[in-house]
Each structure stands twice: as structure tokens, then as C-alpha cells.
N, C-alpha and C positions, 0 to 999 in steps of 0.2 A: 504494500500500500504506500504509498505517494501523496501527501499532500504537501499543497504551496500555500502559506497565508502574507500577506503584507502586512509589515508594523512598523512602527517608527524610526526601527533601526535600520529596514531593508525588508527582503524578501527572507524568509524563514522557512525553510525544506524539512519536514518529518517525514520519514521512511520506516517501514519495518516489514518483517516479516508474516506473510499472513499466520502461521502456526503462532505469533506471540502474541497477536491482537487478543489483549482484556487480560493477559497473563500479568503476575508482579514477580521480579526476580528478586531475590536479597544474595548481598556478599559480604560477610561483618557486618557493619552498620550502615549502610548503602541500602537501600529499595529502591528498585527501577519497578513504575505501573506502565505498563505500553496500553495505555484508556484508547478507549475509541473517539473522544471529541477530542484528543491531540490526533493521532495518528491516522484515526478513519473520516469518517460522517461522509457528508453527501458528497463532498468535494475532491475525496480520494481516487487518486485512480490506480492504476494495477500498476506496481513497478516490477518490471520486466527489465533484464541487463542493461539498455538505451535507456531508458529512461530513467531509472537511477541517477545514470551518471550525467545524464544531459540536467539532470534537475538539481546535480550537486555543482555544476558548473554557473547556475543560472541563479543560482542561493546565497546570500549575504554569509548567513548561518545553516546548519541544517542540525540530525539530532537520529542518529541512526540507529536502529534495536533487530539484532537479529543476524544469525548466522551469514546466510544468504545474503541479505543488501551489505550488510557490513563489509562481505570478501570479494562482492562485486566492486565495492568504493576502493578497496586495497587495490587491487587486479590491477584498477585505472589509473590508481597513484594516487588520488584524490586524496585517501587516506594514510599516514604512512602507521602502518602495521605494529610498528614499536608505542603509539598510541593509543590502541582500542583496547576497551573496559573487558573484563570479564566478570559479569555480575550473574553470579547464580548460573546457571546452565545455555546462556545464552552472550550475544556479545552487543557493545554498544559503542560507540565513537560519534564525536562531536566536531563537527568542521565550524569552521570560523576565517575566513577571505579576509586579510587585512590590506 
């Protein structure tokens, strides 16, 4: 899932994987919720390899949950891998374009 919202700061990219939508992961003291009004709602579209990545390119910020988007963002570089979270059974990483 793919959504785009505009805010003050820019354009703001959330991604995840469909299997973690509504899931919470913990690590120590860390909770990650992958909710459906961040990640999903009407506005969400399917993120498929392209799209991913064309939507982390086009993003101020973005906010990634999930095995799969996660290693698609690596793959392209977008993310560097020494980076991403491992929270509970699942992975997350946070882009930020300065």
C-alpha cells in the first residue's frame, strides 16, 4: 500500500506491506502500529516495485513498514540498508531528502 499526503513540510510517502496493515510490532521499548488511516484509507494505492520507488523519489519524507517495500527501497538505493529498523518481526526505515 502507497499512500501520498501533503503537509506543511512537503509531500509525505507511507508504504507498507499489505500482510502488516492493522498489525503493531514491538522491539524493547519501541511499538510500530502500521493503522490503516496512516498507511491505507481511500487514497492508497497498490505499491508494486515502480511504484515504490517512483513514490520515494517524488516524497519530501516517507515512512516504510514491511519486509517487501522496505528491500524494494534498498535494491534502488533509496534506502541505505545499514539504516533500517528491525522492530519485532518485521522491518521499517525512514527516508528524509534534504
Amino acid at each position: 500500500m502507497l499512500t501520498r499526503r501533503e503537509t506543511p513540510e512537503g509531500t509525505l510517502v507511507a508504504v507498507c506491506d499489505t500482510a502488516v496493515l492493522g498489525e503493531t510490532f514491538e522491539e524493547g521499548s519501541v511499538s510500530l502500529e502500521v493503522t490503516e488511516e496512516f498507511y491505507g484509507g481511500a487514497d492508497a494505492e497498490p505499491a508494486e516495485a515502480d511504484a515504490v520507488v517512483e513514490g520515494l523519489y517524488d516524497a519530501d519524507t516517507a515512512n516504510l513498514v514491511g519486509e517487501g517495500c522496505v528491500t524494494v527501497a534498498v535494491d534502488a538505493g533509496v534506502i541505505d540498508a545499514e539504516r533500517v529498523l528491525e522492530v519485532g518481526d518485521t522491518l521499517h526505515a525512514q527516508l528524509l531528502w534534504l
